[in-house]
CHARMM internal coordinates of N, CA and C (Angstrom, degrees):
IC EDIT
DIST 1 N 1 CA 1.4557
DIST 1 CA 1 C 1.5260
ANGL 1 N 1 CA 1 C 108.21
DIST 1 C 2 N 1.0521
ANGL 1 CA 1 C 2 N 124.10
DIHE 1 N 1 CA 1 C 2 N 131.51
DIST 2 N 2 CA 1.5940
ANGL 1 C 2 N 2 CA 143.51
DIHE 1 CA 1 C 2 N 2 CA -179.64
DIST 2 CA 2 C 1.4355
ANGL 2 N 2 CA 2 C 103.55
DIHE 1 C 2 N 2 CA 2 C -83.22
DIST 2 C 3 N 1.5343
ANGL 2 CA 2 C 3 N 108.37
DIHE 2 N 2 CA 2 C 3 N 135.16
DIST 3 N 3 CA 1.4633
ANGL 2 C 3 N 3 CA 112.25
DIHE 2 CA 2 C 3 N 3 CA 162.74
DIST 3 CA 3 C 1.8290
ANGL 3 N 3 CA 3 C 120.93
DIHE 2 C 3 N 3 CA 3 C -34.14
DIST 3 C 4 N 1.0684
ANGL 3 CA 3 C 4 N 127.00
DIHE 3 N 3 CA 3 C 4 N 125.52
DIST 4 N 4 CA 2.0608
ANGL 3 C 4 N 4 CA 123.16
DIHE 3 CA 3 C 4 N 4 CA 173.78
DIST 4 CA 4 C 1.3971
ANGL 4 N 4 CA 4 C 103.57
DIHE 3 C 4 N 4 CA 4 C 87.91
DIST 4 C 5 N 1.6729
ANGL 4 CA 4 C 5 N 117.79
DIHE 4 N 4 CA 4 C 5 N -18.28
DIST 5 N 5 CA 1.5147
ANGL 4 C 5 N 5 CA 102.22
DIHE 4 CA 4 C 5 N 5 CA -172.03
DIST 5 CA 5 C 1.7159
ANGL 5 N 5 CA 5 C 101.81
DIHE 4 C 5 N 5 CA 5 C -77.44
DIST 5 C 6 N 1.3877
ANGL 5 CA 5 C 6 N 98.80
DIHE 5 N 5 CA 5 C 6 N 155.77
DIST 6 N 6 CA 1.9215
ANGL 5 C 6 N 6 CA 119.44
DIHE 5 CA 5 C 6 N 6 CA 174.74
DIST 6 CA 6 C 1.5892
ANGL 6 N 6 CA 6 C 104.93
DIHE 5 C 6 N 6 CA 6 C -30.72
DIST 6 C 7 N 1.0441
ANGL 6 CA 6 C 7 N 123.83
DIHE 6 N 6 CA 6 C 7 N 138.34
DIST 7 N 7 CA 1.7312
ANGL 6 C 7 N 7 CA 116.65
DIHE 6 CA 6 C 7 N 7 CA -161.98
DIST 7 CA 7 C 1.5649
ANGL 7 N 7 CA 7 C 86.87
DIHE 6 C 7 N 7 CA 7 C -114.60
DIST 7 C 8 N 1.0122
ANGL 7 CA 7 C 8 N 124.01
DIHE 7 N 7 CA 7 C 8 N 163.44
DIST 8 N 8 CA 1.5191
ANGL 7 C 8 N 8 CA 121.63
DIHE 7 CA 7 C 8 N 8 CA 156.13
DIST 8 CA 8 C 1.4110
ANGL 8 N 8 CA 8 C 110.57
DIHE 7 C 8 N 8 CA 8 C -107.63
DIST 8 C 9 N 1.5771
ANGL 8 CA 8 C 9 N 114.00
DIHE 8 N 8 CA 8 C 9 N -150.63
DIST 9 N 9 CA 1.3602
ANGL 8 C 9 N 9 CA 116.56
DIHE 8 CA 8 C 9 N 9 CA 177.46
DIST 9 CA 9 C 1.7506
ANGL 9 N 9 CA 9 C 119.01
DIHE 8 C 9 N 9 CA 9 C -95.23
DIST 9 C 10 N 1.0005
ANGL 9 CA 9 C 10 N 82.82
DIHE 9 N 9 CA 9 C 10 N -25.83
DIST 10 N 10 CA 1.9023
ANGL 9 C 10 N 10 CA 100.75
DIHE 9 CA 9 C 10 N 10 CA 174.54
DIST 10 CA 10 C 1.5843
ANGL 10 N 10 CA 10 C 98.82
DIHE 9 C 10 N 10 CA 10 C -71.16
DIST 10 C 11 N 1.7735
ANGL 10 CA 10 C 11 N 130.26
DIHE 10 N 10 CA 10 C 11 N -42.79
DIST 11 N 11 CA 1.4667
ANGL 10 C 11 N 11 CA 108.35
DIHE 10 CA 10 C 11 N 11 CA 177.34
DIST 11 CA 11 C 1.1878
ANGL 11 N 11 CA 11 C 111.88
DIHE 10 C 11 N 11 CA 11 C -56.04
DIST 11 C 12 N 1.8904
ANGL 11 CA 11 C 12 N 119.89
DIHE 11 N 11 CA 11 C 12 N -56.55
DIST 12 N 12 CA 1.2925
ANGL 11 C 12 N 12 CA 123.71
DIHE 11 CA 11 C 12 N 12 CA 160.88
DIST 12 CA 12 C 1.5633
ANGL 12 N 12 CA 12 C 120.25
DIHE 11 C 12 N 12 CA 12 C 3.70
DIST 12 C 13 N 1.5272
ANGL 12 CA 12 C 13 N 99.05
DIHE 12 N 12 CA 12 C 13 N -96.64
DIST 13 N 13 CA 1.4939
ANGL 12 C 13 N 13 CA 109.91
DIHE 12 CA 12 C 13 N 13 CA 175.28
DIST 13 CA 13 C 1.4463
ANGL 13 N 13 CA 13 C 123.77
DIHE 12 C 13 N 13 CA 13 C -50.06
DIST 13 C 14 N 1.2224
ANGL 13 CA 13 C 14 N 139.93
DIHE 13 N 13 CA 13 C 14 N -10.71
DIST 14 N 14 CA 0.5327
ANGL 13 C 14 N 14 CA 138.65
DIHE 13 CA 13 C 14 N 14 CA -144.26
DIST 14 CA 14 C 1.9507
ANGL 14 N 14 CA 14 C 113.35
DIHE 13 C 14 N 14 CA 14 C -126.68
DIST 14 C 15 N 1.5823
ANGL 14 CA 14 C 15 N 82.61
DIHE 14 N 14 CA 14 C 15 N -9.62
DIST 15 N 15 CA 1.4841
ANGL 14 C 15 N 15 CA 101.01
DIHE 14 CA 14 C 15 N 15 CA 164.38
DIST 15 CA 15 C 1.0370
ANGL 15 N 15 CA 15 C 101.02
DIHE 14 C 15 N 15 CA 15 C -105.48
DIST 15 C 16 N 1.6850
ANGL 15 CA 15 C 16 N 132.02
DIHE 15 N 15 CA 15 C 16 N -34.56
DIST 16 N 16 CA 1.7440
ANGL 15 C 16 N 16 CA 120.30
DIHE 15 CA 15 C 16 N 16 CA 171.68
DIST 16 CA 16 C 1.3933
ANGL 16 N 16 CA 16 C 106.98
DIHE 15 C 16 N 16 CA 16 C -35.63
DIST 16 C 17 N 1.6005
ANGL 16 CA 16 C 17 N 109.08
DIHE 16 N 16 CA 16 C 17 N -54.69
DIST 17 N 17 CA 1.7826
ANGL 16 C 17 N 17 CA 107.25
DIHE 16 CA 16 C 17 N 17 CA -153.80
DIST 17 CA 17 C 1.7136
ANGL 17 N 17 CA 17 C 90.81
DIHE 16 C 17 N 17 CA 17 C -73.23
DIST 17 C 18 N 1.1229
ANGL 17 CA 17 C 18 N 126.02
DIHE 17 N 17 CA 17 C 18 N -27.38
DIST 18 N 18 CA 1.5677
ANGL 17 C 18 N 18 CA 89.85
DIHE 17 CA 17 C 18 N 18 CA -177.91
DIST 18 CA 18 C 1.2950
ANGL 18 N 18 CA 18 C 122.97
DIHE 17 C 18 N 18 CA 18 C -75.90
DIST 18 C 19 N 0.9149
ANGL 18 CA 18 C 19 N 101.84
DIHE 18 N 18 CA 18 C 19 N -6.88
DIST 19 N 19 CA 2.1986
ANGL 18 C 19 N 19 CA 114.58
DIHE 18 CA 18 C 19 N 19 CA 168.93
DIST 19 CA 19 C 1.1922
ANGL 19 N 19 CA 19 C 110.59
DIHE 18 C 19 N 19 CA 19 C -75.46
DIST 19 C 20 N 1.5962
ANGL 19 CA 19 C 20 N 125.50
DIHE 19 N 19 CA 19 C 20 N 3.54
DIST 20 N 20 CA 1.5454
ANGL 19 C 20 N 20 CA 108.78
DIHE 19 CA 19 C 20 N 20 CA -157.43
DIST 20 CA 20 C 1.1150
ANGL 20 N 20 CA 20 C 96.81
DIHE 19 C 20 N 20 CA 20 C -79.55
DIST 20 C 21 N 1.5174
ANGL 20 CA 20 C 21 N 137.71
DIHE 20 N 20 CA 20 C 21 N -50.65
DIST 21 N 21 CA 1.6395
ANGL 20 C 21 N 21 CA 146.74
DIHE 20 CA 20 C 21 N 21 CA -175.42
DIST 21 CA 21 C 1.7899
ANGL 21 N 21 CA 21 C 104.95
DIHE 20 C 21 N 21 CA 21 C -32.43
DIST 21 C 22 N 1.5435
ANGL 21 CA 21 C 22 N 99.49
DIHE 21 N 21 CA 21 C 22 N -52.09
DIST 22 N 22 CA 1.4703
ANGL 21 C 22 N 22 CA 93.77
DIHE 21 CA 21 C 22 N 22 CA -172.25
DIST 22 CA 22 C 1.3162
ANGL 22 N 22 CA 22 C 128.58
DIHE 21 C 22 N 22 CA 22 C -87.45
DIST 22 C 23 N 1.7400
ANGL 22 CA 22 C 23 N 104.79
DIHE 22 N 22 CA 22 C 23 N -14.94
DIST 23 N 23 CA 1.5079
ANGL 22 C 23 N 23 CA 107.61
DIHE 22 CA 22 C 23 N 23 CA 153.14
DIST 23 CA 23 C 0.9701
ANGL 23 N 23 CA 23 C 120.27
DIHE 22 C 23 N 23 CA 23 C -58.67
DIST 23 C 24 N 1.4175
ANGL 23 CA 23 C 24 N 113.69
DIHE 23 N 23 CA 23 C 24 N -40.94
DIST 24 N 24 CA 1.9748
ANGL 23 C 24 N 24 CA 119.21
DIHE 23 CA 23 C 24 N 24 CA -144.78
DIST 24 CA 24 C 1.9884
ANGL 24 N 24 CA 24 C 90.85
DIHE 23 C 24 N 24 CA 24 C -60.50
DIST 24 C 25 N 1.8904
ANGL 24 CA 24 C 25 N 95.53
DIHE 24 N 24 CA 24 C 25 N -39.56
DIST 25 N 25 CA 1.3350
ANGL 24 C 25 N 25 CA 94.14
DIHE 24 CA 24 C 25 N 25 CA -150.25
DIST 25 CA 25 C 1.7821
ANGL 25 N 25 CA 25 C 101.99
DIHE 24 C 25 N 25 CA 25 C -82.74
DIST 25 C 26 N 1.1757
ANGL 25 CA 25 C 26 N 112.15
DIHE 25 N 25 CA 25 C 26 N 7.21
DIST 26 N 26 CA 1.6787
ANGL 25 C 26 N 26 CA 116.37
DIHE 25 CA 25 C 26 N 26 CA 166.61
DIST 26 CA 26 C 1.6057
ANGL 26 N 26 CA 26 C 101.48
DIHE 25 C 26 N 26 CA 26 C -111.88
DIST 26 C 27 N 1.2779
ANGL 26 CA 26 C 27 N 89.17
DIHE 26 N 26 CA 26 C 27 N 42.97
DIST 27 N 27 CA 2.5735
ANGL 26 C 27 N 27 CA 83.86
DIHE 26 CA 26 C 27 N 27 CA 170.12
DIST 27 CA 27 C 1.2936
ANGL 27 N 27 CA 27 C 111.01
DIHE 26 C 27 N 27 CA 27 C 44.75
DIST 27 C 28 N 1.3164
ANGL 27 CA 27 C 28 N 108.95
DIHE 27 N 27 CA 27 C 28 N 25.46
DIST 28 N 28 CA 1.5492
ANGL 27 C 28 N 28 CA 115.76
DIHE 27 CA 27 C 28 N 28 CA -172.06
DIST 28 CA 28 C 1.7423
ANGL 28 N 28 CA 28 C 125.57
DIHE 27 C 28 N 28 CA 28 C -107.94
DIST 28 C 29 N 1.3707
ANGL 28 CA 28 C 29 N 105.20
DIHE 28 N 28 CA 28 C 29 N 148.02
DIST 29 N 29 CA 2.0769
ANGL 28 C 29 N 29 CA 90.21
DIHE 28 CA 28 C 29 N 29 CA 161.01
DIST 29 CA 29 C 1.2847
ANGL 29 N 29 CA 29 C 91.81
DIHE 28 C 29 N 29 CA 29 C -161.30
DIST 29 C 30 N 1.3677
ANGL 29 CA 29 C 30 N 107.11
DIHE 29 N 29 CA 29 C 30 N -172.83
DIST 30 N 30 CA 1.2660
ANGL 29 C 30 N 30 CA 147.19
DIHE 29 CA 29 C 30 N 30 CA -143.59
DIST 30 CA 30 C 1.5887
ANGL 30 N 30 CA 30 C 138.75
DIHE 29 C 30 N 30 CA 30 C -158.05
DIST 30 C 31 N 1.1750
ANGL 30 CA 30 C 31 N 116.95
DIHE 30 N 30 CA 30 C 31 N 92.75
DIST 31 N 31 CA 1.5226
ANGL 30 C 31 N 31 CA 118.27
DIHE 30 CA 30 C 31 N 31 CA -159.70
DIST 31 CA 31 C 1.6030
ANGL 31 N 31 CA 31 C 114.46
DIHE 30 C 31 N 31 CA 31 C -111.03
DIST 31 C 32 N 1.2009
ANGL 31 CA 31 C 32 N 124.09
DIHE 31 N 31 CA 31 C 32 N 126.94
DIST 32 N 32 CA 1.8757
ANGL 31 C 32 N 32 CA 87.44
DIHE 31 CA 31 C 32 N 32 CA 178.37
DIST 32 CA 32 C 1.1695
ANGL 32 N 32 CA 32 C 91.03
DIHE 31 C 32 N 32 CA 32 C -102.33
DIST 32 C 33 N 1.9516
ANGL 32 CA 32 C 33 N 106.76
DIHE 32 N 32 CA 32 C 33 N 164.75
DIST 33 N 33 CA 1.1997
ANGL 32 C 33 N 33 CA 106.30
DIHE 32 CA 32 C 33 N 33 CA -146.97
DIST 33 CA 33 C 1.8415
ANGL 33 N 33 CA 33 C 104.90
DIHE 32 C 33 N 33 CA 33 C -128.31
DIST 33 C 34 N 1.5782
ANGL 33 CA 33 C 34 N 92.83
DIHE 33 N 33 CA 33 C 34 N -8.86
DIST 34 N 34 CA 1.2451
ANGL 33 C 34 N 34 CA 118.42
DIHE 33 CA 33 C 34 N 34 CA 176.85
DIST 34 CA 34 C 1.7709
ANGL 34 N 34 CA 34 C 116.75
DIHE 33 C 34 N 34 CA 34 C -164.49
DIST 34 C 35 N 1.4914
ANGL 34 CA 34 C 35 N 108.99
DIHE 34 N 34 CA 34 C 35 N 164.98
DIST 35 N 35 CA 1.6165
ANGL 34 C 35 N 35 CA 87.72
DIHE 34 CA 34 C 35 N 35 CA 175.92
DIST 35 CA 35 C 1.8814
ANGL 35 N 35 CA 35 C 83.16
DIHE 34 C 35 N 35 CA 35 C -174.50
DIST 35 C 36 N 1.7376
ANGL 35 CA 35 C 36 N 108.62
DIHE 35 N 35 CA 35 C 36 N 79.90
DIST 36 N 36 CA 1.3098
ANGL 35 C 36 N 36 CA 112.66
DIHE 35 CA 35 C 36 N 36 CA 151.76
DIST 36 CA 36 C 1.0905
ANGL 36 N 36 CA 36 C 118.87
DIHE 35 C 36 N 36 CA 36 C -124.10
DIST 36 C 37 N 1.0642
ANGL 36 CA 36 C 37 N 124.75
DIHE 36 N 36 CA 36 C 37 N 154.00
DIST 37 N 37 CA 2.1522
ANGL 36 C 37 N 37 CA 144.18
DIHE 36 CA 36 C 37 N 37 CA -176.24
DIST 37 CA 37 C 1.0776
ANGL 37 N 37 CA 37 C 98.29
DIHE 36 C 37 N 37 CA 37 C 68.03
DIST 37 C 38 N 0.9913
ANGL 37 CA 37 C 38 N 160.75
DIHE 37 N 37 CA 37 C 38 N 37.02
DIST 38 N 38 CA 1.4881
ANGL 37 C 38 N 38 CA 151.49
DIHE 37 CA 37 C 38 N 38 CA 168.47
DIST 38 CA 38 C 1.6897
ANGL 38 N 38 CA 38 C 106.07
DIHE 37 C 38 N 38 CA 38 C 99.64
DIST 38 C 39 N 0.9525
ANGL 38 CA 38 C 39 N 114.10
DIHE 38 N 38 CA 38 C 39 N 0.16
DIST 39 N 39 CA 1.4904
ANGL 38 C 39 N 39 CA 113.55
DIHE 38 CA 38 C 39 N 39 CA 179.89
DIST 39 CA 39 C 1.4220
ANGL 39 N 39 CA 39 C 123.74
DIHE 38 C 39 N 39 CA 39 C -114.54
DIST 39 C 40 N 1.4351
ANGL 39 CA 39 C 40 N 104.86
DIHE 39 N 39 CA 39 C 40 N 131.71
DIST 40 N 40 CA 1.7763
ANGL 39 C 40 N 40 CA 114.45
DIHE 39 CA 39 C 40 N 40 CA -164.08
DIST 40 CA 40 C 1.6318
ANGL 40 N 40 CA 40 C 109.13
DIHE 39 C 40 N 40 CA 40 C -121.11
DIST 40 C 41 N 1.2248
ANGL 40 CA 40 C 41 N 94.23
DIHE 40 N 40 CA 40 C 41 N 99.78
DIST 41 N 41 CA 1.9111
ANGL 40 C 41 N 41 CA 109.24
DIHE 40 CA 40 C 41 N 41 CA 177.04
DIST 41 CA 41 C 1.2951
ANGL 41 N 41 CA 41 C 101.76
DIHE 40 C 41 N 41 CA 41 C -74.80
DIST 41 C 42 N 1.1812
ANGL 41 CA 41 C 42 N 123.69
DIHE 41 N 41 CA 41 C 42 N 135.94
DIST 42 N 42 CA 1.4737
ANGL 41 C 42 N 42 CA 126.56
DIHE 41 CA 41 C 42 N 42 CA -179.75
DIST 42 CA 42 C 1.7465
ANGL 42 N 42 CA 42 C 104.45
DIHE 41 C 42 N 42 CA 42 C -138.07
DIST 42 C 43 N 1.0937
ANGL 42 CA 42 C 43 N 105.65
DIHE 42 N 42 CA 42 C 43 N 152.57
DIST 43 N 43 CA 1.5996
ANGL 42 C 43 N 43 CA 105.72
DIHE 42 CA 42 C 43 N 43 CA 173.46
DIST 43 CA 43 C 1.1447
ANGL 43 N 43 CA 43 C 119.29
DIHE 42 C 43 N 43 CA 43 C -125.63
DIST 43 C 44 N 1.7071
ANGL 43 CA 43 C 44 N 126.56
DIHE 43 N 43 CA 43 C 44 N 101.88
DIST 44 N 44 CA 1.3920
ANGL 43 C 44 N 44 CA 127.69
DIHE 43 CA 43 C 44 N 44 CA -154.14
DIST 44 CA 44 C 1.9248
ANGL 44 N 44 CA 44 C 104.86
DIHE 43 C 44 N 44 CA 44 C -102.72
DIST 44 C 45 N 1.1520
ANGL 44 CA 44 C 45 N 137.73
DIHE 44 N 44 CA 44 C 45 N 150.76
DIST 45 N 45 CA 1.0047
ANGL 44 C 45 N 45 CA 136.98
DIHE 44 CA 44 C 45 N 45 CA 175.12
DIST 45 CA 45 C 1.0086
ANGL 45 N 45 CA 45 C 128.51
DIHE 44 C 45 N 45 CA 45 C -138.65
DIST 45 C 46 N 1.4430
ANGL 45 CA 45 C 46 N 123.21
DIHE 45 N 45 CA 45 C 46 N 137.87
DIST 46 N 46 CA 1.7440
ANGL 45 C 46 N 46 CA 127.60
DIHE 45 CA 45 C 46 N 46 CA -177.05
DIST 46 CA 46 C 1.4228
ANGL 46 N 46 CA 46 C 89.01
DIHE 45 C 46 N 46 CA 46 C 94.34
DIST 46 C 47 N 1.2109
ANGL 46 CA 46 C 47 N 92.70
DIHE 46 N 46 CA 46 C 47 N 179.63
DIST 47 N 47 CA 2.3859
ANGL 46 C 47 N 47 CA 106.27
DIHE 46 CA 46 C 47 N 47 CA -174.71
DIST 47 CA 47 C 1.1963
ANGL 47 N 47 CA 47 C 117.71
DIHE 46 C 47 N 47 CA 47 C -32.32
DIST 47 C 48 N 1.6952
ANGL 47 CA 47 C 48 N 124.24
DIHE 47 N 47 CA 47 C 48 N -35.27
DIST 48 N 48 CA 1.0785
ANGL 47 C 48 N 48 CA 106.96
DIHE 47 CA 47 C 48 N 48 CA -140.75
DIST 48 CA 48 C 2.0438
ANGL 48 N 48 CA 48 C 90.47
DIHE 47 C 48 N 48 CA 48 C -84.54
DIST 48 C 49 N 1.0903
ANGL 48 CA 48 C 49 N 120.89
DIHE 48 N 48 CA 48 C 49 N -15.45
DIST 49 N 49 CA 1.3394
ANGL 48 C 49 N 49 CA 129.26
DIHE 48 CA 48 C 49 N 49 CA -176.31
DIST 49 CA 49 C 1.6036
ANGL 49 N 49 CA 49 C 111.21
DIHE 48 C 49 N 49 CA 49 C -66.36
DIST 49 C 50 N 0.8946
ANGL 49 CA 49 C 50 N 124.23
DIHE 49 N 49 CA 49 C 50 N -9.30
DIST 50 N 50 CA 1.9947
ANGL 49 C 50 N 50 CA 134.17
DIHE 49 CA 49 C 50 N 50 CA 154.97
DIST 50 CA 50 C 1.1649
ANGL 50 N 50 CA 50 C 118.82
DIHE 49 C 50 N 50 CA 50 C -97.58
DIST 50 C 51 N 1.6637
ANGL 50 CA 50 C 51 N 114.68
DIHE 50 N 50 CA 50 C 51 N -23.71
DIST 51 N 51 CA 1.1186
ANGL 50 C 51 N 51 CA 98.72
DIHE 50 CA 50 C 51 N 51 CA 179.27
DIST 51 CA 51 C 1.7396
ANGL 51 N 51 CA 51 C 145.78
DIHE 50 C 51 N 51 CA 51 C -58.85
DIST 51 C 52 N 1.1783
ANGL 51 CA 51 C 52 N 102.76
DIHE 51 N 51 CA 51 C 52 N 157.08
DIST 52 N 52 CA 1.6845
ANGL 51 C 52 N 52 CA 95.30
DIHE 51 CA 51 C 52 N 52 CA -169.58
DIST 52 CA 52 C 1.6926
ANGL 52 N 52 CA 52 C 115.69
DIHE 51 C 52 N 52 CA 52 C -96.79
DIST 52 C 53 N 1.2930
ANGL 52 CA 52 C 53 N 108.07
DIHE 52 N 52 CA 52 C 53 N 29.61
DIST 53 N 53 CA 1.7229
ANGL 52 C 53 N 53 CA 132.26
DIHE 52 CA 52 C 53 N 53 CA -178.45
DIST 53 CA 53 C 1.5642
ANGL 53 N 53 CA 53 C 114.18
DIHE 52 C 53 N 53 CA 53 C -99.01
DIST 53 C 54 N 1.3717
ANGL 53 CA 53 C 54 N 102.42
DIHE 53 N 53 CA 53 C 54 N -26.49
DIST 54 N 54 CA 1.2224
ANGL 53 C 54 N 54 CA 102.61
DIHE 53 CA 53 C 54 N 54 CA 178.24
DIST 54 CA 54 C 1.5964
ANGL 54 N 54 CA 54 C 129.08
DIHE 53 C 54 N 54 CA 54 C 50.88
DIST 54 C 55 N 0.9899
ANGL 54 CA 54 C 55 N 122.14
DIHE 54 N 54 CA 54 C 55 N 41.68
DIST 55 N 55 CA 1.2912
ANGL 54 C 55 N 55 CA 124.22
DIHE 54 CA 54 C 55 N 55 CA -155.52
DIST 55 CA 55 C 1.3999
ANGL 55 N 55 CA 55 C 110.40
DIHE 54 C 55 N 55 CA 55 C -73.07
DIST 55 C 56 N 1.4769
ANGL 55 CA 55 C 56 N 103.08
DIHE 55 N 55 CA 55 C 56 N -69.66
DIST 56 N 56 CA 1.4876
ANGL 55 C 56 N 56 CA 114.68
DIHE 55 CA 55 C 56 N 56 CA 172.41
DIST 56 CA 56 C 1.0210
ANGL 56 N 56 CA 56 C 104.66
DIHE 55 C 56 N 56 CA 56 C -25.78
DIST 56 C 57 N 1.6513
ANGL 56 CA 56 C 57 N 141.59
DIHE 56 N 56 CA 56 C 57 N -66.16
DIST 57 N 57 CA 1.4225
ANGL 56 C 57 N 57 CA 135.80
DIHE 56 CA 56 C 57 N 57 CA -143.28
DIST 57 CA 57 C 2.1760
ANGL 57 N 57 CA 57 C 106.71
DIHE 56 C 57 N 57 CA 57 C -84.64
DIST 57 C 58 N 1.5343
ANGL 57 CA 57 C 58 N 83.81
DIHE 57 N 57 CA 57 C 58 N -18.83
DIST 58 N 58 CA 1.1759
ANGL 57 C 58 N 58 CA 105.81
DIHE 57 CA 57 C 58 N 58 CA 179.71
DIST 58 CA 58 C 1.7745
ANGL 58 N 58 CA 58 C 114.78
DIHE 57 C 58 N 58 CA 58 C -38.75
DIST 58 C 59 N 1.8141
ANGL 58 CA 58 C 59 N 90.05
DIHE 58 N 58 CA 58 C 59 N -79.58
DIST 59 N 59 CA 1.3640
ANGL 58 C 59 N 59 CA 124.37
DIHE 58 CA 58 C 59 N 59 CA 173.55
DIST 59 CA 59 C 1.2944
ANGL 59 N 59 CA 59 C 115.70
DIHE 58 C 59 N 59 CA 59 C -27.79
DIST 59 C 60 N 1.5354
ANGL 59 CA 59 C 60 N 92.35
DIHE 59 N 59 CA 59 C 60 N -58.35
DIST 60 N 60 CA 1.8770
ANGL 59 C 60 N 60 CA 104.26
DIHE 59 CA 59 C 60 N 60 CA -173.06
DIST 60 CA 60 C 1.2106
ANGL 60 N 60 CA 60 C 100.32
DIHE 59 C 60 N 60 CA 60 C -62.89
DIST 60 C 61 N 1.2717
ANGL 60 CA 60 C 61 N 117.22
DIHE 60 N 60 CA 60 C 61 N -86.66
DIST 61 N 61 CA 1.5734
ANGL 60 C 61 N 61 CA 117.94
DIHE 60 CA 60 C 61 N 61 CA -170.83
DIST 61 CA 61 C 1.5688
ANGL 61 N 61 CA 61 C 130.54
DIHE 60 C 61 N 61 CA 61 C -31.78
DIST 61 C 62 N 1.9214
ANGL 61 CA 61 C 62 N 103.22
DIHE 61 N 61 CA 61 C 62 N -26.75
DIST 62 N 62 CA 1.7026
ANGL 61 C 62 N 62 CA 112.96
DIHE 61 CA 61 C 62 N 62 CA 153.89
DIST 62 CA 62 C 1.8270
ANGL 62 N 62 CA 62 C 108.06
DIHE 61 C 62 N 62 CA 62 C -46.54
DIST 62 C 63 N 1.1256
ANGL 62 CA 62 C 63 N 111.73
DIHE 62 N 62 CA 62 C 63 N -60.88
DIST 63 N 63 CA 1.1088
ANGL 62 C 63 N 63 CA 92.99
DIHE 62 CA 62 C 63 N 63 CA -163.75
DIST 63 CA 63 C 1.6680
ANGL 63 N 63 CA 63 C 116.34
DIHE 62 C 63 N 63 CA 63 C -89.08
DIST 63 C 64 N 1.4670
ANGL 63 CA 63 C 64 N 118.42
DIHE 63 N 63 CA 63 C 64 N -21.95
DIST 64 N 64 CA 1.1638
ANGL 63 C 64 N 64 CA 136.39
DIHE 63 CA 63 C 64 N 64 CA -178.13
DIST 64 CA 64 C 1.7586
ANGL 64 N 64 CA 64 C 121.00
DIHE 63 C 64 N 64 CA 64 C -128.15
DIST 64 C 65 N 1.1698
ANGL 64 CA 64 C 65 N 102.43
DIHE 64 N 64 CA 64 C 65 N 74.57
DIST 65 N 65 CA 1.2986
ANGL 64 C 65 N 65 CA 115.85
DIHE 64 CA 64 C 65 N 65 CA -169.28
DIST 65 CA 65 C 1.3858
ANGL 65 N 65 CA 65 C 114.33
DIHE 64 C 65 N 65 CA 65 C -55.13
DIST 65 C 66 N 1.3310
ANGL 65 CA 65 C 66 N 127.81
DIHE 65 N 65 CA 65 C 66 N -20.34
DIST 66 N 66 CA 1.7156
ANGL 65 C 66 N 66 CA 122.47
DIHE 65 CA 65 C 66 N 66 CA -170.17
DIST 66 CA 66 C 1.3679
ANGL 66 N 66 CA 66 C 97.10
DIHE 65 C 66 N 66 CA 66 C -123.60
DIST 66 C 67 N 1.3649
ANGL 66 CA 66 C 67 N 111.80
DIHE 66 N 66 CA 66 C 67 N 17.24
DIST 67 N 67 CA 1.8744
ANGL 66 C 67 N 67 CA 106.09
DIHE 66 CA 66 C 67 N 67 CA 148.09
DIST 67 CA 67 C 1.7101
ANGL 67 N 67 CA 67 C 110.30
DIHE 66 C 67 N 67 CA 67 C -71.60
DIST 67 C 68 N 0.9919
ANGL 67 CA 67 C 68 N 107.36
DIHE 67 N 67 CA 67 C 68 N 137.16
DIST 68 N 68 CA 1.6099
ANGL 67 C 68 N 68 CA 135.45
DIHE 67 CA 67 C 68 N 68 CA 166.94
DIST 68 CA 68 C 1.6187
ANGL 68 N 68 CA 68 C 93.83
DIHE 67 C 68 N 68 CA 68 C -76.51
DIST 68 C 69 N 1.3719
ANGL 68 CA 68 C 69 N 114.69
DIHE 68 N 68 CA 68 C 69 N 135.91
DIST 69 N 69 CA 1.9473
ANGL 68 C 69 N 69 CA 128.43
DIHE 68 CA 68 C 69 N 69 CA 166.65
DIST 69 CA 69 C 1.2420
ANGL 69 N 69 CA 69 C 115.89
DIHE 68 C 69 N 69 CA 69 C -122.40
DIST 69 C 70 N 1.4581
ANGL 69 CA 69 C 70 N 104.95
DIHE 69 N 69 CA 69 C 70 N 98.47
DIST 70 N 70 CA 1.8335
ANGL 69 C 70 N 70 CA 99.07
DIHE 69 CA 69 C 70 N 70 CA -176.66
DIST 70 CA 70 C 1.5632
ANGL 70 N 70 CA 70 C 96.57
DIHE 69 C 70 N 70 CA 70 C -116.59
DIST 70 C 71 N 1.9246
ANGL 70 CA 70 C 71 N 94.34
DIHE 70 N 70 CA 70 C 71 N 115.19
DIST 71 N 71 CA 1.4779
ANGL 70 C 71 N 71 CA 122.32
DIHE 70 CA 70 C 71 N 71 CA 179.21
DIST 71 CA 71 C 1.4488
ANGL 71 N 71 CA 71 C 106.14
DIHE 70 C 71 N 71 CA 71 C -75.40
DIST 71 C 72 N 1.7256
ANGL 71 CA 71 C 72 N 126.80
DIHE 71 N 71 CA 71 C 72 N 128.30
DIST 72 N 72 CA 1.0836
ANGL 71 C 72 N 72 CA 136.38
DIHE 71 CA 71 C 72 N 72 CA -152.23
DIST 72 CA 72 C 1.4219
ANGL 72 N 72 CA 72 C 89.20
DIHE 71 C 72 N 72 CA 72 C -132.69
END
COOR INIT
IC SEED 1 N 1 CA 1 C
IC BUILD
């Protein structure tokens, strides 16, 4: 998959799991919970879900910039 191209749900997930190391190690995770029209609901838990790093939305938007990230 190319940077901007149509993402599916498997890119989705598939950028969660590479975050898992750095969640795991902030008491943290990450599930997505949906992923239609360009928009990816995710449900993050423990610290890292206040945090002001934004990572998750980070990742995605690296590779898929006109995904929408709604932190749950």
């Amino acid at each position: 998959m190319t940077k901007g191209s149509s993402p599916t749900t498997e890119d989705i997930k598939e950028i969660l799991e590479s975050l898992e190391c750095i969640l795991t190690a902030h008491d943290s995770c990450a599930e997505l919970l949906s992923f239609r029209e360009n928009t990816a609901v995710i449900y993050c838990g423990g610290p890292c879900k206040n945090c002001d790093n934004r990572c998750i939305e980070g990742a995605i938007k690296d590779r898929f910039p006109d995904v929408e990230v709604i932190i749950k």
